[in-house]
N, C-alpha and C positions, 0 to 999 in steps of 0.2 A: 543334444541340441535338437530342436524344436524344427522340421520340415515347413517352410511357407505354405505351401499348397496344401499341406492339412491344416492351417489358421490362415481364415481371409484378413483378419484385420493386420497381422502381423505380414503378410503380402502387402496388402495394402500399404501398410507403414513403408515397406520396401521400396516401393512405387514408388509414392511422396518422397521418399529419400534422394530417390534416383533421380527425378524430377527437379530438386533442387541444385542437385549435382551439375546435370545436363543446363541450367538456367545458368548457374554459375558460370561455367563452361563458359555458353557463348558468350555472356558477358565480356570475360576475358577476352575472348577471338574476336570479337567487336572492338574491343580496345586497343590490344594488337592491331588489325585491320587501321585503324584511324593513324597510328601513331607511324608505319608503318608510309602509310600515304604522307603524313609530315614529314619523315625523310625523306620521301623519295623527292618528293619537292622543294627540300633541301638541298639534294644532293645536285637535281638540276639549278638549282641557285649555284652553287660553287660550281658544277663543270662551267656555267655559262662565265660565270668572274675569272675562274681559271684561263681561260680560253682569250677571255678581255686582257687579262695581265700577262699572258705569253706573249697579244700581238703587241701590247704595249713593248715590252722587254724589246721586244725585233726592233721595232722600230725606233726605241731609244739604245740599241746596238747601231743600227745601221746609222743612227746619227752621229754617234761618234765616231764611226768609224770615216765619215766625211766633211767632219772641220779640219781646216787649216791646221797644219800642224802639231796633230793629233800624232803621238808615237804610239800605234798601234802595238808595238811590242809587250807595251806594260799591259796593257790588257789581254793579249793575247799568254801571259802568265796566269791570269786566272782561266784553273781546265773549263767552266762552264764558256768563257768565252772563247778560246780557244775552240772549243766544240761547235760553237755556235759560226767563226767563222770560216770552219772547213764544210759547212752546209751550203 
């Protein structure tokens, strides 16, 4: 096999190779990079609904738990309620 540094043009070819390689590259890591930010502002999307749909839950807990007549008991069989009203 053939040494680069004793053929320039065959380094050279190297070079070029390696340069499209390295271009490829960031391509990729740029598209990463992008896609990457679209989760993340994703994911602040859902923590922020998750966060809305927990106080909702409270507070349509605590509504049942304050009409007339409400037998607390039957909800207090499902654990998540349960859980919720020993908080």
């Amino acid at each position: 096999m053939e040494n680069p540094t004793e053929n320039p043009s065959k380094a050279a070819e190297y070079l070029q190779e390696l340069n499209k390689i390295i271009e490829t590259q960031q391509g990729l890591l740029e598209k990463q990079r992008v896609r990457i930010d679209e989760l993340e502002l994703h994911m602040t999307d859902l923590c922020t609904e998750n966060v809305s749909l927990k106080e909702q839950h409270q507070r349509h807990l605590a509504t049942c738990r304050i009409q007339p007549g409400n037998n607390s008991s039957s909800l207090g069989a499902i654990k998540e309620n349960a859980t919720m009203q020993e908080k």
